[in-house]
VOPAGU-2260 file (C-alpha; in pm, 1 decimal, decimal comma):
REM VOPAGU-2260
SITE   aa  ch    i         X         Y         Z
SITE  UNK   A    0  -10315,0     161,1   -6496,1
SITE  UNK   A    1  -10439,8     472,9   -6735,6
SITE  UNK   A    2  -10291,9     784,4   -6750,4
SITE  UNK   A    3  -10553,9     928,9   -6629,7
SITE  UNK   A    4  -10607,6     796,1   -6231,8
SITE  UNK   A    5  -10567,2    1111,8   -6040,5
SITE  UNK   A    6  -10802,6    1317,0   -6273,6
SITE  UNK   A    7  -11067,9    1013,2   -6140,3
SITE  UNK   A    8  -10959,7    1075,8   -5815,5
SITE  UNK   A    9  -10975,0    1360,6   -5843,5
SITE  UNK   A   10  -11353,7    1358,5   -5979,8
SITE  UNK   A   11  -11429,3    1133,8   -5729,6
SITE  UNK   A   12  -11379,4    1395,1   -5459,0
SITE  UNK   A   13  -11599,0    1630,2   -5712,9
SITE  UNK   A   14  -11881,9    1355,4   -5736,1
SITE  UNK   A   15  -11911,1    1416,3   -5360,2
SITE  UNK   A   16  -11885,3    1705,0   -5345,1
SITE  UNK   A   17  -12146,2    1747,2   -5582,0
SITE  UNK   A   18  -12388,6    1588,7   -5336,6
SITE  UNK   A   19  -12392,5    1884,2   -5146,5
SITE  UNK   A   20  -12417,6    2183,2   -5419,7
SITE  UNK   A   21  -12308,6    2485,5   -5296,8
SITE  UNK   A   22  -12424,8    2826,6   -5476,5
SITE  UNK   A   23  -12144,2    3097,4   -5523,9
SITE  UNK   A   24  -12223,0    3375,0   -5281,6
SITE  UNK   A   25  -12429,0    3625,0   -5546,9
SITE  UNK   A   26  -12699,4    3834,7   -5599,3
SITE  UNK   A   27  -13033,9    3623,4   -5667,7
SITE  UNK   A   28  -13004,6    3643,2   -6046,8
SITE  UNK   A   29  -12727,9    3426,5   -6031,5
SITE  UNK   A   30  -12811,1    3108,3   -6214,9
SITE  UNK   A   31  -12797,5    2751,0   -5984,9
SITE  UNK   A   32  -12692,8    2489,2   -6244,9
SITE  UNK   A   33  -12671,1    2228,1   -5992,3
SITE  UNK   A   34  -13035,9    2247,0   -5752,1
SITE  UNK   A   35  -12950,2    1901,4   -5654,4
SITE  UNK   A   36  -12739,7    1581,0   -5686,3
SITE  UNK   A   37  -12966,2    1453,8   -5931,4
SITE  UNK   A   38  -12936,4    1688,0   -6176,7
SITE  UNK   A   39  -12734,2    1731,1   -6472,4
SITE  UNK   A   40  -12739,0    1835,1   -6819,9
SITE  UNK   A   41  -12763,7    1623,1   -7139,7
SITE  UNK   A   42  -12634,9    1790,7   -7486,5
SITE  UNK   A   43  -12900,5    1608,5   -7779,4
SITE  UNK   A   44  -12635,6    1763,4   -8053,5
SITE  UNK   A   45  -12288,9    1635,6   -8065,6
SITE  UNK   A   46  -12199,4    1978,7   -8316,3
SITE  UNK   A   47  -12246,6    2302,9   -8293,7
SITE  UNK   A   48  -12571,2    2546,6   -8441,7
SITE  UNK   A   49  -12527,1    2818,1   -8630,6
SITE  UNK   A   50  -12549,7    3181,5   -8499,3
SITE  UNK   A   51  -12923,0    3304,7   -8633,4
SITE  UNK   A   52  -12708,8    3549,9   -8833,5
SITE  UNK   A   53  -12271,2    3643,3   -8903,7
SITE  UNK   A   54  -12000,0    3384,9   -8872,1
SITE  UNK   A   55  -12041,8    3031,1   -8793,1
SITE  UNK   A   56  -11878,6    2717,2   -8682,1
SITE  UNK   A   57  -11789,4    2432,2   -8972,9
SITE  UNK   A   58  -12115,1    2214,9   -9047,9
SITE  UNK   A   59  -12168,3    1910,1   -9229,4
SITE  UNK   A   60  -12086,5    1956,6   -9640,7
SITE  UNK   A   61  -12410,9    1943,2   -9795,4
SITE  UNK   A   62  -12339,7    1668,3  -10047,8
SITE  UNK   A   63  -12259,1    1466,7   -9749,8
SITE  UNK   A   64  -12498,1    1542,1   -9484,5
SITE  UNK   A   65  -12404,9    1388,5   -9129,0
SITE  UNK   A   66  -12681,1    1211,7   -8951,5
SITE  UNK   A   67  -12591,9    1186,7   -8549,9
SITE  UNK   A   68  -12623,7     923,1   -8406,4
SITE  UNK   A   69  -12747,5    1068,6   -8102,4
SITE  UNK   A   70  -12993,2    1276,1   -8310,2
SITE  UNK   A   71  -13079,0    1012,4   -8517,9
SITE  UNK   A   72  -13027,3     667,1   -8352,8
SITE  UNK   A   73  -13239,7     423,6   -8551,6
SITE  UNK   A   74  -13049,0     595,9   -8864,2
SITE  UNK   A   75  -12974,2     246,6   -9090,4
SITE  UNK   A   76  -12653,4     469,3   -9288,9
SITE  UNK   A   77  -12462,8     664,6   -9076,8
SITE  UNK   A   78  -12188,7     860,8   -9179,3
SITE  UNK   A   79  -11894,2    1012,6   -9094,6
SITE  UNK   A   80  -11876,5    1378,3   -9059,0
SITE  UNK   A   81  -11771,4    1565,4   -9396,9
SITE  UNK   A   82  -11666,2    1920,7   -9323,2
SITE  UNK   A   83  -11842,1    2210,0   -9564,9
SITE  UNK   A   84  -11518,2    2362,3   -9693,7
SITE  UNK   A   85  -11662,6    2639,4   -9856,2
SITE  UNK   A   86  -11717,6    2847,5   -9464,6
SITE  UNK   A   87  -11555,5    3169,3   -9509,8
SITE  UNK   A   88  -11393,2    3192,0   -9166,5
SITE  UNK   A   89  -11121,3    2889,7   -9241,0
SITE  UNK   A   90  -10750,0    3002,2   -9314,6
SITE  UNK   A   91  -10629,5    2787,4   -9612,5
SITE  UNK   A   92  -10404,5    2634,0   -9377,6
SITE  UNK   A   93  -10736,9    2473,7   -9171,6
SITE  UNK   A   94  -10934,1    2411,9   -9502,4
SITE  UNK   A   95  -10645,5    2202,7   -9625,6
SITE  UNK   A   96  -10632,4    2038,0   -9269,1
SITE  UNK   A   97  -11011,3    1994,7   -9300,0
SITE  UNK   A   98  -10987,8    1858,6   -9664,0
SITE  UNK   A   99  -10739,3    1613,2   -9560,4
SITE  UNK   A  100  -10987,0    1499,2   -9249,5
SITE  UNK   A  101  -11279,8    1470,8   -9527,3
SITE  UNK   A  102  -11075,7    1262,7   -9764,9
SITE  UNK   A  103  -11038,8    1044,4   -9482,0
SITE  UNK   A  104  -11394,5     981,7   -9369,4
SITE  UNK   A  105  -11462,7     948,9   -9742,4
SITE  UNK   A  106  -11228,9     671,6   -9794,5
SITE  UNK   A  107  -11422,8     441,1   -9564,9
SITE  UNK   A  108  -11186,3     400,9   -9331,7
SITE  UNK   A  109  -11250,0     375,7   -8923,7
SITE  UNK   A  110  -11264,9     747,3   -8771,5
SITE  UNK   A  111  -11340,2     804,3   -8435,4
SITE  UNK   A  112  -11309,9    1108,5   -8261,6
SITE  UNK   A  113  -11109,1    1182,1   -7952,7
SITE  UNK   A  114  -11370,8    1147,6   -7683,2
SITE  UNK   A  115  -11398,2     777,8   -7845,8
SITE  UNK   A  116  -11022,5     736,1   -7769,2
SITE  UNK   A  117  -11089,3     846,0   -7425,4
SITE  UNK   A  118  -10878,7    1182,4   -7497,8
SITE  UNK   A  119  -10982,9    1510,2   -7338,2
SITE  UNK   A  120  -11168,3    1672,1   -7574,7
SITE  UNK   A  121  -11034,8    2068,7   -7543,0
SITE  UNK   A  122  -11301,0    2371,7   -7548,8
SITE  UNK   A  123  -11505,4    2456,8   -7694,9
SITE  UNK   A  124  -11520,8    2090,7   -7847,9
SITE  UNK   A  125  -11616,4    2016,8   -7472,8
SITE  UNK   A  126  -11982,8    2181,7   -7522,4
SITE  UNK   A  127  -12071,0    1892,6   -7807,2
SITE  UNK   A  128  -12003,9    1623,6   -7568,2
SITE  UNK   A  129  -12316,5    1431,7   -7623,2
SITE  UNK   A  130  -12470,4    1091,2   -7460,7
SITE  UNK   A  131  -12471,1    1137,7   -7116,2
SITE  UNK   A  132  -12468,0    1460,9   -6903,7
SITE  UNK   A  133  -12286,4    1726,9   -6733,5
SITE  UNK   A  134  -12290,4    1776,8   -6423,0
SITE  UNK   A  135  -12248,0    2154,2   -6209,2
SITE  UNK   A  136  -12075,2    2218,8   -5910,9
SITE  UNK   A  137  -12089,9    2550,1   -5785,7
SITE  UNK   A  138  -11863,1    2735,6   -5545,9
SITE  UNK   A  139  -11785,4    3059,8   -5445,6
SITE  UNK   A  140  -11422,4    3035,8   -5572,4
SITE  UNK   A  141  -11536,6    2807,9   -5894,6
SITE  UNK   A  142  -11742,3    2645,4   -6096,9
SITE  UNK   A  143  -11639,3    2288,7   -6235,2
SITE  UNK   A  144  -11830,4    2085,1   -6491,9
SITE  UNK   A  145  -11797,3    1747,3   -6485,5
SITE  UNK   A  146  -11867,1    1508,3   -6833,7
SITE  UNK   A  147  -11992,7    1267,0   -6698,5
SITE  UNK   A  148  -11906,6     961,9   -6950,9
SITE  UNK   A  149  -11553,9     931,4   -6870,1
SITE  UNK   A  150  -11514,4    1223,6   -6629,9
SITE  UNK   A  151  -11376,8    1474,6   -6801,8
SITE  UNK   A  152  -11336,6    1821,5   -6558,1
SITE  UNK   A  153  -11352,6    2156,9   -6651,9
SITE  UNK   A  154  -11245,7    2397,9   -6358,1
SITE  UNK   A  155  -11357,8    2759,1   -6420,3
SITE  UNK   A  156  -11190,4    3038,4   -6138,5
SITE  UNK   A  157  -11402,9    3288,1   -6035,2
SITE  UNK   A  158  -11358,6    3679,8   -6078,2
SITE  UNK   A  159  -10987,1    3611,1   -6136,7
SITE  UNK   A  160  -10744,9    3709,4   -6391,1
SITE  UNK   A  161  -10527,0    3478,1   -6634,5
SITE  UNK   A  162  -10256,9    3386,8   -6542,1
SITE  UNK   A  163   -9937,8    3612,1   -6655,7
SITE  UNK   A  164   -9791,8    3293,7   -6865,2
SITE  UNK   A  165  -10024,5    3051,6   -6949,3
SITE  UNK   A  166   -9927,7    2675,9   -7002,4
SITE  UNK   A  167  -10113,0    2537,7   -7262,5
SITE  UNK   A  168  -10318,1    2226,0   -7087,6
SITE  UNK   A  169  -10640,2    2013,8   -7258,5
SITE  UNK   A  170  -10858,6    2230,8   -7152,5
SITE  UNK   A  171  -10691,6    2562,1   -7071,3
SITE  UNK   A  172  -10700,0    2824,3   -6842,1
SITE  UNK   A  173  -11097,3    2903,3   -6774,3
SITE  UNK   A  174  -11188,4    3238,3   -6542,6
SITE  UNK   A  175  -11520,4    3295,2   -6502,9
SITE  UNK   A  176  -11803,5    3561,4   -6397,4
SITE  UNK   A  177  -12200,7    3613,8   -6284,3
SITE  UNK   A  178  -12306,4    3860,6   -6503,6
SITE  UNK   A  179  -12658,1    3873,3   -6374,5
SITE  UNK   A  180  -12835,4    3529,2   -6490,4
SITE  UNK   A  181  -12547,4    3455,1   -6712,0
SITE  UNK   A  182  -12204,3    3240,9   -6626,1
SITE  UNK   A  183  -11921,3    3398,9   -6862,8
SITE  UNK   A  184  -11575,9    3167,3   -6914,6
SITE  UNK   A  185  -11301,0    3328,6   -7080,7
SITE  UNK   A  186  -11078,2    3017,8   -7162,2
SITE  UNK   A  187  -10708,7    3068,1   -7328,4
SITE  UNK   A  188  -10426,2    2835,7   -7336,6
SITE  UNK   A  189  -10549,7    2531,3   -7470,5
SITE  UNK   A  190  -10321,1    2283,7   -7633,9
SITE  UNK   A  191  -10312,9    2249,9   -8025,0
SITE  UNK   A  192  -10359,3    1878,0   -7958,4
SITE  UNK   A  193  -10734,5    1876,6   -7927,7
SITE  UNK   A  194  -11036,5    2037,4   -8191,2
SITE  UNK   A  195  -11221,3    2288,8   -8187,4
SITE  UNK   A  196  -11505,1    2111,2   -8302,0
SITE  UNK   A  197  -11575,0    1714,9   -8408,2
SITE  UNK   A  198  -11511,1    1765,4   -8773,7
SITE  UNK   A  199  -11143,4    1795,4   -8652,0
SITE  UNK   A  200  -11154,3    2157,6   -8694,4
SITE  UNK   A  201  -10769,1    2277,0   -8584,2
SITE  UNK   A  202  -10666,7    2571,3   -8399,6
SITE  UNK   A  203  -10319,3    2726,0   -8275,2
SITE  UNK   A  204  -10251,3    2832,7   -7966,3
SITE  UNK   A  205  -10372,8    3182,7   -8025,9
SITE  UNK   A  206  -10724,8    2992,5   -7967,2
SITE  UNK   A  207  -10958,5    3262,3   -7760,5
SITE  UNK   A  208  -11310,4    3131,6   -7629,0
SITE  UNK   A  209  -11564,6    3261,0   -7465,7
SITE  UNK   A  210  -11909,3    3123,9   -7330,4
SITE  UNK   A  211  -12200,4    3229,6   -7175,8
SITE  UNK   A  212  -12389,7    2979,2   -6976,8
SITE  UNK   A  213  -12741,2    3074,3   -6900,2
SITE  UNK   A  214  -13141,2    2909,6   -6832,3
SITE  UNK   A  215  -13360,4    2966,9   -7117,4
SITE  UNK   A  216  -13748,4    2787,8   -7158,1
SITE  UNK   A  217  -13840,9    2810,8   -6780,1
SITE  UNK   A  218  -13477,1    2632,1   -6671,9
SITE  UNK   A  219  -13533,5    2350,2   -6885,2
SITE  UNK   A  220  -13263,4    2410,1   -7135,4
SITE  UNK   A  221  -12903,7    2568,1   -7053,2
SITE  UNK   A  222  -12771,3    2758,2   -7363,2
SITE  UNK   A  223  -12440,8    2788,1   -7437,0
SITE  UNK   A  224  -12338,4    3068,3   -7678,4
SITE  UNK   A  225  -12021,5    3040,4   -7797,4
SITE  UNK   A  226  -11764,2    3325,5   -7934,4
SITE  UNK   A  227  -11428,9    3177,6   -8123,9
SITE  UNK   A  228  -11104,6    3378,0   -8207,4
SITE  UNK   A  229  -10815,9    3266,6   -8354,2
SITE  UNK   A  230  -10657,3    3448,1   -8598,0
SITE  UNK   A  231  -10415,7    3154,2   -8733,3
SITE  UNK   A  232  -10700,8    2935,7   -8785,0
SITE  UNK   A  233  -10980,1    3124,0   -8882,2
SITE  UNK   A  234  -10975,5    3471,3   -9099,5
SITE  UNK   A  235  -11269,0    3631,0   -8846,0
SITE  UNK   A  236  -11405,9    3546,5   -8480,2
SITE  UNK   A  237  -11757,4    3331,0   -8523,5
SITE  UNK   A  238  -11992,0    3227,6   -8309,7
SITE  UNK   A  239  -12230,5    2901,8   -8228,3
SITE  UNK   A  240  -12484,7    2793,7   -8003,6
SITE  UNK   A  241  -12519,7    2463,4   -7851,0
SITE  UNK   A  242  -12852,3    2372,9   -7595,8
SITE  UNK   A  243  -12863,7    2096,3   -7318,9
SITE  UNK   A  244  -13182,2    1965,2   -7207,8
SITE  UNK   A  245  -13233,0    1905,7   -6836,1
SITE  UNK   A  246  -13248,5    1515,8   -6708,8
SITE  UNK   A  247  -13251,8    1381,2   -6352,4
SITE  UNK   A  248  -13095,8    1056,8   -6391,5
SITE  UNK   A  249  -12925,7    1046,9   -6013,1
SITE  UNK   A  250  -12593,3    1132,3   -5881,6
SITE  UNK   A  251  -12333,2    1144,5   -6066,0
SITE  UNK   A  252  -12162,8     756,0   -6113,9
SITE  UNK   A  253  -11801,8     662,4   -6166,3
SITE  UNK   A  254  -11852,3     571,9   -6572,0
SITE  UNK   A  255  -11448,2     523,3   -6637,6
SITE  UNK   A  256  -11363,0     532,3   -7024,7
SITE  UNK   A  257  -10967,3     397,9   -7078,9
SITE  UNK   A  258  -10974,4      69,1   -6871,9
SITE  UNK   A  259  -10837,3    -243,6   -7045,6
SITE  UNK   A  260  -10751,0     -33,7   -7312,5
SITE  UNK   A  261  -10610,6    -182,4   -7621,0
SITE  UNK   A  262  -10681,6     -90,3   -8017,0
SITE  UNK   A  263  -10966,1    -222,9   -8072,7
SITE  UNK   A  264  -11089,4     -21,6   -8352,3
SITE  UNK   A  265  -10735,5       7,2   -8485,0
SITE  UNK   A  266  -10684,0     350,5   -8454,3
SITE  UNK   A  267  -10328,0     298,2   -8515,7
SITE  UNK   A  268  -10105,4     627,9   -8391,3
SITE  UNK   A  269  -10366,1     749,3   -8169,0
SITE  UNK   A  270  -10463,8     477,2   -7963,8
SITE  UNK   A  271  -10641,0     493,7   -7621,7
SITE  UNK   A  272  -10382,1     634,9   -7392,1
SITE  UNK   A  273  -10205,9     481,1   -7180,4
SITE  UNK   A  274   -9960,0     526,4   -6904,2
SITE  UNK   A  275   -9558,7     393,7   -6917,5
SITE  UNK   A  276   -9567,2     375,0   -6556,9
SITE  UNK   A  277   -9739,3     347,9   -6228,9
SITE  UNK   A  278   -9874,1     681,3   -6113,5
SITE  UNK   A  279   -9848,0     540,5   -5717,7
């Protein structure tokens, strides 16, 4: 049995939930991500895009230009991602971790990132999720997102404070507000083990993000803009933008990622995880 059977019950209870959307009690600005079961929301870039001006997130180095597979799926060379060590907003300490993570992907050998391991992937590394979509479910106490190719959740509390003493979890401690059409999640405390990004961008635990949910194009795309501090891993707070596309593909399904797991693309220390013992 995975490690990770009561976050899928736990989603399970979401998925039906999520057959029954339910709108947090607000004004009528207040954007419905979820109008009905069917709908979710499908991210065509697994990276970020730049701010249209200031500091951005890492992109792909030039001289080695990544083609996505999702972007690009008849692609004949795909590559790995090679991190453009020349942005200004990396501490040396994160270029050198970068450099390290380039040398790698250079060398030919097997990289895969940690939503292919079935790890949680952290925020804001969540909003590049790409494949299949996200699903909303909206209460008035919260707002959780659901991934949903191996069900990863996302719970964001409503017009609450952080905690006093945050414990640092995969995907932190998210509080959230309606500020008019716009859903704002302040998110602190997440653990150094996951990315910031999937170049394997690093971060410390000073990691600070904040996004802003809202409908552009007639409610047909959901941007995301993105706002990044961390003053151990980057030298100045940057910003990205990432855009879903709407798709109505049905209710949300069970799509489990770690069963059977083994190694089989020998990924060595960081395997698929698994769990030492029986959870019940």
């Amino acid at each position: 049995m995975n490690n990770f059977s009561r976050l899928r019950l736990a989603t399970i209870a979401c998925a039906t939930l999520a057959l029954f959307p339910a709108r947090a009690a607000q004004d009528a600005t207040t954007p419905n991500f979820a109008p009905d079961p069917d709908t979710g929301w499908q991210a065509p870039e697994d990276e970020f895009m730049p701010p249209s001006s200031g500091p951005g997130p890492v992109l792909s180095d030039p001289a080695h230009p990544y083609l996505s597979f999702y972007k690009y799926p008849r692609n004949p060379n795909p590559a790995y991602r090679v991190a453009d060590l020349s942005n200004p907003v990396l501490q040396p300490s994160t270029r050198e971790a970068l450099k390290r993570a380039n040398e790698r992907a250079l060398s030919g050998a097997e990289v895969a990132l940690p939503k292919e391991r079935c790890w949680p992937t952290g925020v804001p590394a969540f909003d590049i999720l790409p494949a299949t979509p996200v699903y909303f479910l909206q209460t008035p106490k919260e707002v959780v997102m659901i991934w949903t190719q191996d069900h990863q959740v996302r719970h964001v509390y409503l017009d609450q404070n952080h905690s006093a003493r945050v414990k640092p979890t995969w995907f932190g401690e998210s509080v959230g507000r309606y500020e008019g059409d716009t859903l704002v999640v302040d998110t602190v405390g997440i653990t150094t083990r996951t990315f910031v990004d999937n170049y394997f961008t690093p971060h410390t635990d000073q990691l600070h993000v904040v996004e802003r949910f809202h409908m552009v194009e007639d409610g047909k795309t959901l941007q995301v803009d993105v706002h990044v501090e961390d003053p151990g891993a980057f030298t100045m707070p940057w910003n990205a933008i990432q855009r879903y596309r709407r798709v109505a593909q049905g209710p949300l399904p069970e799509t489990v990622c770690a069963e059977n797991n083994g190694d089989h693309f020998n990924h060595g220390l960081d395997p698929i995880p698994e769990a030492n013992h029986s959870d019940f």
